[in-house]
N, C-alpha and C positions, 0 to 999 in steps of 0.2 A: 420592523425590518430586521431580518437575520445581520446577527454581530456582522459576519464574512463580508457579506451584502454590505452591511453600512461604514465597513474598516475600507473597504474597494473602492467606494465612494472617497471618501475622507482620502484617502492614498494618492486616488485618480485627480483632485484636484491640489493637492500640496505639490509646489513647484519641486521638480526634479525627480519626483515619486511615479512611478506611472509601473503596470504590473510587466513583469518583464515576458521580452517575445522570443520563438525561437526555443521553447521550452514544452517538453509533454506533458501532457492535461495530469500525470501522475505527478510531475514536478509542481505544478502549477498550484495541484490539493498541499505540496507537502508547504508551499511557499507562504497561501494563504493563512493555514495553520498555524505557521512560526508566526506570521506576523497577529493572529488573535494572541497565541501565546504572549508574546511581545506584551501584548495589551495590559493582559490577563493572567497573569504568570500563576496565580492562585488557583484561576480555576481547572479542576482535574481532571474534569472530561475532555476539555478540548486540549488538554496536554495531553490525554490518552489517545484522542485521534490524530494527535501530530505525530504518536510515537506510533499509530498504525499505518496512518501513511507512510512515514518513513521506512517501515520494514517492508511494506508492500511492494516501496518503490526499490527493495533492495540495499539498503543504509540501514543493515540489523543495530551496526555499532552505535549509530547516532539514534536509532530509536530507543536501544536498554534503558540510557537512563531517565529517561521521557517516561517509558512504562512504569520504572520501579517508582519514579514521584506520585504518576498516578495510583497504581493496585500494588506496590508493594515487590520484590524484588521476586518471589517464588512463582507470583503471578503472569511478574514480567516476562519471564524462562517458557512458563507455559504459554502467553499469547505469542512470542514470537516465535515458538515450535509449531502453533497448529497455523500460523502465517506461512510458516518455508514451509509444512507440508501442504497446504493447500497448493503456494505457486509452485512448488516441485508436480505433484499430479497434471497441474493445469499444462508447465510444459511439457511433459512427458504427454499427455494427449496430444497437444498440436504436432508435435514429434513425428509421432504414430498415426497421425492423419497425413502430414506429410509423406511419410512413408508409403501412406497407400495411394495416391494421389499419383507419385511415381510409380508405383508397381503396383496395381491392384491384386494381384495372386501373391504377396505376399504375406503368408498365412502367421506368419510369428507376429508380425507386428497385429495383424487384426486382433490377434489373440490376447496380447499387452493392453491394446487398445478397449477391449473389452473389461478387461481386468480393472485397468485404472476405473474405469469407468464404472463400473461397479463400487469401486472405492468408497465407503462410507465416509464424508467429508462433517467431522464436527460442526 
């Protein structure tokens, strides 16, 4: 049984613990996360995916120092630069689809839109 899987268990039956509602599925990875970390404070990879959740979910601050325990602090600067560029392109696309969605003959954003898209994503 995956850790997550078996901490949701053990969580779901501890009175007054139950996973919380009213929260998006990106909240809900970052929640899981801390609470393996919780567990597990040693182990580095799943500190490393709490600290990519968290920048994913937009909490650059609270993921640094998550990354620099896992891969070290030069590392950290790098994962969470190719993070914001990846969700910077991603919203700049929906942007630019919205834009044509409204205005199909608007030739600049198709053009942006092409571009990002193009975009080589590490």
């Amino acid at each position: 049984m995956p850790l997550g899987a078996f901490l949701r268990m053990i969580l779901f039956y501890a009175p007054g613990t139950a996973e919380p509602s009213g929260y998006s599925p990106a909240e809900l990875v970052v929640y899981e996360f801390e609470l393996t970390v919780l567990v597990s404070p040693d182990e580095t990879i799943l500190r490393y995916h709490l600290a990519a959740a968290l920048a994913h979910s937009g909490n650059v601050e609270a993921a640094m120092p998550h990354f620099q325990q896992s891969v070290g602090d030069a590392a950290a600067h790098y994962n969470i630069g190719v993070i914001l560029y990846r969700n910077a392109l991603q919203a700049s696309r929906e942007k630019f689809l919205e834009a044509l969605e409204k205005n199909p003959d608007l030739k600049e954003a198709e053009l942006w839109l092409n571009e990002v898209s193009g975009a080589r994503i590490p």
